[in-house]
N, C-alpha and C positions, 0 to 999 in steps of 0.2 A: 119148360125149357130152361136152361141153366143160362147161367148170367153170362159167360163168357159167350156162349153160344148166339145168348140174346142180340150183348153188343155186337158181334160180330153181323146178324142180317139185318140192325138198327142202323150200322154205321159208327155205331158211338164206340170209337177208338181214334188215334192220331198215330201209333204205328201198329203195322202188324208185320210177322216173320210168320211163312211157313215152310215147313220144311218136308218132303215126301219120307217114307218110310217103307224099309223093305216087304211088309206085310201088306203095301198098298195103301195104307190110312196115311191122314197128313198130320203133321202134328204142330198146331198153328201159337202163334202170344201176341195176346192183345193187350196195349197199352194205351191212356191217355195222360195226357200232360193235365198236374192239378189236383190229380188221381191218386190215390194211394194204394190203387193192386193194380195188378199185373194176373192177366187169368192164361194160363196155359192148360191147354186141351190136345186131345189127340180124338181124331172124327176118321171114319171110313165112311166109304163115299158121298163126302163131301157136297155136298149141293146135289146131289143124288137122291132119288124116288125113295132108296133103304138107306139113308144118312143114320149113322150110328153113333152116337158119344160113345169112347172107347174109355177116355180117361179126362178129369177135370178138376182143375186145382184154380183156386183164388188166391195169389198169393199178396202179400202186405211189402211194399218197396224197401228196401233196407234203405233208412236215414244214415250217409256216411258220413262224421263230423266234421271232415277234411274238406269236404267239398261246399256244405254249407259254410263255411269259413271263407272261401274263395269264393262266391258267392258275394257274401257280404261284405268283404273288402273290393272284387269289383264295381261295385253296386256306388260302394263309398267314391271309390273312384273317380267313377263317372260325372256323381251328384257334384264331384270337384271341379270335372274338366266343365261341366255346363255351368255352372254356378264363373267360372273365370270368365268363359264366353260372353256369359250376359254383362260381366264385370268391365269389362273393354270397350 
């Protein structure tokens, strides 16, 4: 069974999107937070007797430097506003 497929009847994801397809197959993405892929797959009949992988890809999350940035300055932040709090 393929990983994406796996997590998907294990549970082990925190979002999923699927989307239907004119062919009848769905073509679903599973992600978990923490996680470093993202697996997107396309399955005909789906939870189905003849359930088929059509197509399966594991993909690796793009780190975008902008956002880890804001990230770490709200992080900073925060550690400010509570650090005051206790200060009072």
């Amino acid at each position: 069974m393929q990983e994406g497929l796996r997590k998907l009847y294990t549970g082990d994801f925190n979002s999923m999107e699927q989307e239907g397809q004119s062919d009848g197959s769905t073509l679903i993405t599973l992600s978990k937070r923490g996680e470093g892929m993202t697996y997107h797959f396309r399955v005909k009949d789906l939870y189905g007797e003849n359930e088929k992988v059509l197509s399966h890809e594991g993909r690796q999350k793009e780190e975008k430097p902008w956002i880890a940035e804001r990230m770490k300055k709200a992080k900073k932040e925060k550690a400010k506003e509570e650090k005051e709090r206790r200060d009072v």
